[in-house]
C-alpha positions as CSV (number, residue, x, y, z in Angstrom):
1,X,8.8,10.1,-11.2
2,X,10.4,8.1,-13.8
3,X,10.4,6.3,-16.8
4,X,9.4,3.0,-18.9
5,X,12.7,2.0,-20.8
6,X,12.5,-0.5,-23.4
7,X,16.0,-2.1,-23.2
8,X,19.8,-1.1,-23.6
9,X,21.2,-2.2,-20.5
10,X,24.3,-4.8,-20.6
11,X,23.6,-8.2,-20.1
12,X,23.6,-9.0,-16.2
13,X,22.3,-5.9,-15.0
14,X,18.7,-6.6,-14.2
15,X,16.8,-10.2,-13.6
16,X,13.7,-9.4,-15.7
17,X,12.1,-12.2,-13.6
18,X,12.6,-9.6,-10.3
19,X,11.3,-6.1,-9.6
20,X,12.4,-4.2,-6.9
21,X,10.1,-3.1,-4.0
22,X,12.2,-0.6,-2.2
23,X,15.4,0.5,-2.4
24,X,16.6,3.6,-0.8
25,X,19.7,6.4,-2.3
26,X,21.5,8.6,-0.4
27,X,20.3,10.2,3.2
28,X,17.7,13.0,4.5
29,X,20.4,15.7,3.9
30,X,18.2,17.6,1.5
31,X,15.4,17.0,3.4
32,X,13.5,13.9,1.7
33,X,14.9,10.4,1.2
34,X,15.0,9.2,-2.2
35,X,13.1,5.6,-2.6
36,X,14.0,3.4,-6.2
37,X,10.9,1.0,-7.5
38,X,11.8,-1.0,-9.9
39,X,9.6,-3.2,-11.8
40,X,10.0,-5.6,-14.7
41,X,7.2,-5.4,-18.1
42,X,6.9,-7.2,-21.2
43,X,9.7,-8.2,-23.7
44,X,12.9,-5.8,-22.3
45,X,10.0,-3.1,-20.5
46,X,11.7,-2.0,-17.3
47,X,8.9,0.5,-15.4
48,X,11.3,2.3,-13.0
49,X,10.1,4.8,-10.2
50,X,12.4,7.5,-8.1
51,X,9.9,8.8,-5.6
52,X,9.8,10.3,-1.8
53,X,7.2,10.9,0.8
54,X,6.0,14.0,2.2
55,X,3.1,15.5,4.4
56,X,1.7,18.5,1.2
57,X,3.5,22.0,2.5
58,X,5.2,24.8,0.8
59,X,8.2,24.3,2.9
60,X,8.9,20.6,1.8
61,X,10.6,19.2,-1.3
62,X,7.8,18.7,-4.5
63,X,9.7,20.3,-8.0
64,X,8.7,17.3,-10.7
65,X,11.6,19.2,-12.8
66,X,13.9,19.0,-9.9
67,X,12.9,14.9,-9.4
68,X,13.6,14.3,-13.5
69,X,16.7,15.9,-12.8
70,X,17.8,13.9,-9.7
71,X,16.7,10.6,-12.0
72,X,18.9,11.4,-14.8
73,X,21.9,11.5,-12.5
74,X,21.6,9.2,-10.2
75,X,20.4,6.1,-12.5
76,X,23.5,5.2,-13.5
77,X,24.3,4.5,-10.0
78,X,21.2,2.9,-9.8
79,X,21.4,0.8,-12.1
80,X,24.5,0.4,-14.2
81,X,24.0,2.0,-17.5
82,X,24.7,4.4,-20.4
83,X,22.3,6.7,-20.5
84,X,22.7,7.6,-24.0
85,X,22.5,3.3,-25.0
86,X,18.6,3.6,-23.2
87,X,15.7,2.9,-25.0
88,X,12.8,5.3,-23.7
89,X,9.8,4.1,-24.2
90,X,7.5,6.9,-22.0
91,X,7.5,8.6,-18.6
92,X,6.1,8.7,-15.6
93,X,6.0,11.6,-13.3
94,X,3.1,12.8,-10.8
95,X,1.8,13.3,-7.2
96,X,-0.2,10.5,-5.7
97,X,-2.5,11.3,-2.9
98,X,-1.8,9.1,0.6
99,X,-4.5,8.8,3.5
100,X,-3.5,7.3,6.5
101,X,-6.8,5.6,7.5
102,X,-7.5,4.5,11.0
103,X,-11.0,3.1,10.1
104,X,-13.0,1.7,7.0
105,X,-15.3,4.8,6.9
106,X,-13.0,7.2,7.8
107,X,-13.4,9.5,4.3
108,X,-16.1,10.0,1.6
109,X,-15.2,8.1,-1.4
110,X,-18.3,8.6,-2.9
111,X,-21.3,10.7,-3.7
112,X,-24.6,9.8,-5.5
113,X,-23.3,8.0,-9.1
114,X,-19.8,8.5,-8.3
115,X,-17.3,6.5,-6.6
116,X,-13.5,7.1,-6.1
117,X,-11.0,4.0,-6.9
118,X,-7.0,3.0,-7.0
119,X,-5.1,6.2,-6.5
120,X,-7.9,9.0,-6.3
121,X,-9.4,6.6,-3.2
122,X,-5.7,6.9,-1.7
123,X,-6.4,3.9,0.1
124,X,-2.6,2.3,-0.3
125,X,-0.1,0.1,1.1
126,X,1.8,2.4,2.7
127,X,4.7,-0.2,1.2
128,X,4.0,-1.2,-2.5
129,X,2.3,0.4,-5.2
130,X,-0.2,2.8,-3.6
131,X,-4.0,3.6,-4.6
132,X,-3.1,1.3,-7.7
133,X,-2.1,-1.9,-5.6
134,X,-4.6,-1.5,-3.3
135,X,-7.0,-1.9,-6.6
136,X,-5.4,-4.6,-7.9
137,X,-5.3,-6.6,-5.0
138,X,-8.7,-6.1,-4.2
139,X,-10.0,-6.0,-8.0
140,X,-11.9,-9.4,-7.5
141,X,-14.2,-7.7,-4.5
142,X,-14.3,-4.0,-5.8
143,X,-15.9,-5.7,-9.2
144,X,-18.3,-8.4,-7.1
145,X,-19.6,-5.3,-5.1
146,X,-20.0,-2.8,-8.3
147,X,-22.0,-5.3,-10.0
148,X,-24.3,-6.2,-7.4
149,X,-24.6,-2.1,-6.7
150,X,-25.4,-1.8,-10.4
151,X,-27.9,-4.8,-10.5
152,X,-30.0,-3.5,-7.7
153,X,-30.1,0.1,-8.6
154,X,-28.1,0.8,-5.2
155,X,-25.9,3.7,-6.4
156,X,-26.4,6.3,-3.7
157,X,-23.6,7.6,-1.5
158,X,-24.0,6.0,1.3
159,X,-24.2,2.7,-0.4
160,X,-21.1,3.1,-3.1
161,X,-18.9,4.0,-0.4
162,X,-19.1,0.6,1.1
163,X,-17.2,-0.8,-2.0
164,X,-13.3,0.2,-0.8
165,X,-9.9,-0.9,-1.5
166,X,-9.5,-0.5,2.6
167,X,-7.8,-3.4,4.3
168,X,-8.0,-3.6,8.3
169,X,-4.5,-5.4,8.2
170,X,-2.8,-2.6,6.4
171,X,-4.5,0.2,8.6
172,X,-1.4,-0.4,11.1
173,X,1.3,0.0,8.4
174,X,0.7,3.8,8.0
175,X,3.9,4.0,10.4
176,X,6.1,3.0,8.2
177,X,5.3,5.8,5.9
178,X,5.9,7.9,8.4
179,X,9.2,6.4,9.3
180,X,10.2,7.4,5.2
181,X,9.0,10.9,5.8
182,X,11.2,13.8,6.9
183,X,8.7,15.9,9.5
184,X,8.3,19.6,7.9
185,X,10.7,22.0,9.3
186,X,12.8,19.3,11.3
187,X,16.4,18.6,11.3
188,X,17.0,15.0,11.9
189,X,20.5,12.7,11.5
190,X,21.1,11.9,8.1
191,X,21.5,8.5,8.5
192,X,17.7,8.1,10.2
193,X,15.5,7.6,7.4
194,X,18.1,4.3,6.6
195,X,19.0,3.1,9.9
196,X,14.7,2.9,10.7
197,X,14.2,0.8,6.7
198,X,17.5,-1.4,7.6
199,X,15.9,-2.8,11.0
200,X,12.6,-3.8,9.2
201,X,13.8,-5.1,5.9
202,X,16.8,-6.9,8.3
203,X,14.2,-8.3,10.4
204,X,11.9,-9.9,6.9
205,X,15.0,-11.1,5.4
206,X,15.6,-13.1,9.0
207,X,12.1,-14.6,7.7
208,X,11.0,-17.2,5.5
209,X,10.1,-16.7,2.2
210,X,6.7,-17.0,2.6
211,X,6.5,-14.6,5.6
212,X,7.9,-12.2,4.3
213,X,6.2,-12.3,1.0
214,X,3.1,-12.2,2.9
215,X,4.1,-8.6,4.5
216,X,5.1,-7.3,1.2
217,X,2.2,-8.2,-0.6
218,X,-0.2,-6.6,1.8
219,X,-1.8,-10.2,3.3
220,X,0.1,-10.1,7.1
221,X,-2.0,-11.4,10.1
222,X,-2.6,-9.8,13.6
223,X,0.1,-12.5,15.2
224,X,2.6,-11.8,12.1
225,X,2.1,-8.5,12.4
226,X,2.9,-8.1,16.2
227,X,5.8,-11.1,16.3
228,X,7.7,-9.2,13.4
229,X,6.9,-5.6,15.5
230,X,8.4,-7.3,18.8
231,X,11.2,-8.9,16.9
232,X,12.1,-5.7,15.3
233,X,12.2,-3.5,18.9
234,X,14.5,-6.3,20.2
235,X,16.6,-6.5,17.6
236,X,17.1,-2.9,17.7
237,X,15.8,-0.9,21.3
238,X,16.7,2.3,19.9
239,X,13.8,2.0,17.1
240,X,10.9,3.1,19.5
241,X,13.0,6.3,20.4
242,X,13.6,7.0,16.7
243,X,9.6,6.4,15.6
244,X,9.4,9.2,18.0
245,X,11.2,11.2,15.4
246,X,8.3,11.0,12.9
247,X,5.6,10.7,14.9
248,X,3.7,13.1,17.9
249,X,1.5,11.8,21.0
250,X,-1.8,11.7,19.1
251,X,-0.3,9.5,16.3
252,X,1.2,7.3,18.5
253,X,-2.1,6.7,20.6
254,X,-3.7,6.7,16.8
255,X,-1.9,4.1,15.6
256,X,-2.5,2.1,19.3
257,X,-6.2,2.5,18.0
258,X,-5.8,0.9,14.8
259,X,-3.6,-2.3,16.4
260,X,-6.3,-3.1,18.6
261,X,-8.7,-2.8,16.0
262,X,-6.7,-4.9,14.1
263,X,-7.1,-7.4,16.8
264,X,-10.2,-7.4,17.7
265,X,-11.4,-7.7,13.6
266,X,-8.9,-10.5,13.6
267,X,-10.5,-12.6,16.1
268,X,-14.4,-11.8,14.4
269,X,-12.5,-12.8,11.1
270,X,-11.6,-15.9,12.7
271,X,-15.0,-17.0,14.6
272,X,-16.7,-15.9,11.4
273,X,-15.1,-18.0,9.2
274,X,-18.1,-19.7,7.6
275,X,-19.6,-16.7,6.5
276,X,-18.5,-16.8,3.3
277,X,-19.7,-19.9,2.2
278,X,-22.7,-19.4,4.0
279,X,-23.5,-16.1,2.3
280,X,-23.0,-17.8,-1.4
281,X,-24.9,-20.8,-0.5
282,X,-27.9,-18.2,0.7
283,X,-27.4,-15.7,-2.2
284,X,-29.9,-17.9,-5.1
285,X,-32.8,-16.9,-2.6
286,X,-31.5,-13.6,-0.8
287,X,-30.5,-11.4,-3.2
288,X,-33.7,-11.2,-5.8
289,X,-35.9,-10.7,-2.6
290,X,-33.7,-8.6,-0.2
291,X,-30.9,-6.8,-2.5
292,X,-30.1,-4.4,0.0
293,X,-29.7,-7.4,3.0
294,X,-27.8,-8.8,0.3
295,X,-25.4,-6.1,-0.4
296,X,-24.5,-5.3,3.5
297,X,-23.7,-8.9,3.5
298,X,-21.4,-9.1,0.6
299,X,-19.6,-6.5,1.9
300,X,-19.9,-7.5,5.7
301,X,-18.5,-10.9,4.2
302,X,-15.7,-8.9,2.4
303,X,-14.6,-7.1,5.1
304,X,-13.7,-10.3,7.0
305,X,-11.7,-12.0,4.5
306,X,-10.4,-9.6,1.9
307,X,-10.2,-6.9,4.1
308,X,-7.9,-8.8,6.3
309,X,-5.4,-9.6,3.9
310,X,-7.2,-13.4,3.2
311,X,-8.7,-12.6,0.0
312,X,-12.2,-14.7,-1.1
313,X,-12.4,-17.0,-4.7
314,X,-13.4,-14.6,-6.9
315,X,-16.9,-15.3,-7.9
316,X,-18.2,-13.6,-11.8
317,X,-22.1,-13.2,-11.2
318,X,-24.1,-11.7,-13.9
């Protein structure tokens, strides 16, 4: 929920060189905490988002009216401003799908001649930008692998649902979702929701630049990943008793199941580094004979670089 607003704040208010990733209002008292996105367009455009997360039941939050109405007040807070000085340009309001996936095949995306992609695939960042991110990060690969699939005729099902947004290196992150979503028909502290995003966000801005740039934008490793997560539970003991909060037995031996997958694809990933090179230096010859070799091992080759946060050179073959 939001709005695209085409200037009229004062001077000083916003960097238009910055966007903002996430940045919480007020507590869990009404039973969803409030999440500001914030992010920076052409000319004066400022694209800004008010949004929560929640599991789809009749019992939780989900009014788009009540959401515009919580916008209109609390922007000014927000962001200092006259409302009545804004330049509206459009808005944005909706519900965007969320899967927390624990493998790469998990869900259907496709059937014969149809594939799903960005939000419809709801194969996000639990952290930035959703479906749409997870497109646009992976745009270069989902593109390679839709044109071979055209050029070879290889549109079936089984094939098109090879060519996913899903990142192995992400698959772990779904926690922190959880940890910004008020459980359905539980009363928890306030504060909770805060305390939980103050711990991670305190531990990145412990971080270099570059590390923590590399969690945000969806490329962390298997050793960042985990040095960040132990860091964190030192830092504050107290966060593996809250997690418990959000999450049940099963999720928690879930998610153990995505961390060592996460591992174990880390270490292929690294023994198999020269398949990429390999695989282009091969193609000339392999894919006009064997197209469908071919295509399991573009996306094999994917899988192991893109889909582990170290995305290939994009390569345009007609």
């Amino acid at each position: 929920m939001g709005a695209v607003i085409d200037g009229g704040f004062e001077p000083g208010v916003w960097d238009a060189n910055y966007g903002d990733v996430l940045n919480s209002h007020g507590d869990i008292s009404r039973g969803r905490q409030l999440i500001w996105e914030l992010f920076p367009g052409s000319g004066n455009e400022l694209t800004f988002y008010l949004f929560h997360y929640h599991q789809v039941n009749p019992k939780n939050p989900g009014s788009l009216l009540e959401m515009y109405e919580d916008f209109f007040t609390i922007l000014p807070e927000y962001r200092r401003c006259d409302l009545d000085k804004l330049v509206w340009k459009k808005p944005t309001f909706g519900y965007i799908p969320g899967h927390f996936s624990t493998g790469s095949s998990d869900r259907k995306i496709s059937v014969d001649r149809l594939i799903l992609i960005g939000d419809a695939a709801s194969l996000q960042s639990p952290l930035v930008f959703t479906g749409f991110g997870s497109l646009v990060r992976n745009l270069s690969r989902l593109t390679d692998l839709l044109n071979t699939a055209l050029k070879h005729n290889l549109l079936t099902a089984d094939w098109l649902d090879q060519i996913r947004a899903y990142q192995t290196n992400i698959s772990v992150t779904w926690l922190f979702s959880k940890g910004m979503m008020v459980p359905t028909g539980k009363y928890l502290p306030p504060e909770k929701i805060n305390s939980i995003l103050n711990t991670f966000f305190g531990v990145l801005a412990t971080e270099s630049q570059e590390i923590a740039e590399t969690f945000i934008k969806d490329r962390t490793t298997w050793w960042i990943f985990t040095r960040l997560a132990l860091k964190a539970a030192r830092m504050n003991p107290l966060l593996l008793i809250w997690i418990l909060d959000f999450v049940n037995l099963g999720e928690v031996l879930r998610w153990l199941k995505n961390f060592i997958q996460f591992m174990l694809l880390s270490m292929i990933s690294f023994l198999c580094g020269w398949l990429p090179n390999l695989s282009r230096k091969i193609q000339p010859w392999l894919e006009p004979r064997y197209p469908k070799l071919w295509m399991w091992l573009l996306t094999t080759s994917y899988a192991l670089t893109d889909g582990m946060g170290k995305p290939q050179t994009p390569h345009f073959n007609t």
